[in-house]
Each structure stands twice: as C-alpha cells, then as structure tokens.
C-alpha angles and dihedrals in degrees: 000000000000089000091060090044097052086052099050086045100055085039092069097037085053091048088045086055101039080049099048094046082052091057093041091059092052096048090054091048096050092042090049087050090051093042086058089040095059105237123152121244097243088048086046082062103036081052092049097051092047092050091051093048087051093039092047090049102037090052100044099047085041121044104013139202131028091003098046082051096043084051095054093045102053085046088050083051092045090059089045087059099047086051092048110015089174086080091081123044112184134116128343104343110216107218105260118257093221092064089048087051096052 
C-alpha cells in the first residue's frame, strides 16, 4: 500500500513539473516575441495580465466546463510563472518582466 501511494505521489509531482516546464516554454516565448517587439517590461506584464483575464473568460463563458477550467488554470499558472520564474527550470529562461518593472 506504500508502495501505491509513493507512486501516486511522484506521479503528480512529475506531471506538475511536466506542466510547469510547459508553462514555462510558453512564458519565454512570449516574452522573446514581446522583447523583439519592442514592448516594455511593465507593458509584457500588463499584456500578460490582460490576456489571462480574456483567455480565462473567454474560456470559461464559451466553451464550459473542464476546458474553460483547464484555461483558467494554465493562465493562472502563467501568471504564477511571470511572478517566480525559478519554478521552471527548462530551456533558456528569459529574465522575468516583473524583475525588470520593480
């Protein structure tokens, strides 16, 4: 029975991970696209914040249920990420825009 529970255990800390690396992809990119862009750090995470508040929305009035929620939760994630970038740590890390704002 230990045994079972160990496993379930490190199951879900591997798929955080997994998830949080996957976030953390996604934040750099976006972060690289704004950099080349041009855009500010204070703007990258005023940006940020207004595309999680419009994804989260969006995804929670349109399409419902587990996938709204799933929505909300990777942008919540995604927010997670910009604040403490150390929580992912694959790849190239793009310094966070947060730290560049303070």
């Amino acid at each position: 029975m230990q045994n079972i529970v160990s496993s379930f255990v490190s199951g879900v800390v591997y798929a955080g991970q997994f998830v949080m690396l996957l976030v953390g992809d996604v934040d750099n990119l976006l972060s690289r696209i704004m950099n080349l862009v041009g855009v500010s750090p204070a703007g990258q995470v005023f940006i940020v914040v207004v595309f999680a508040v419009f994804l989260g929305v969006l995804g929670l009035a349109a399409v419902r249920g587990l996938v709204g929620w799933l929505v909300l939760i990777f942008m919540v994630l995604l927010a997670l990420h910009r604040i403490v970038p150390s929580y992912s740590s694959g790849g190239s890390v793009v310094p966070s825009a947060l730290q560049h704002a303070l």
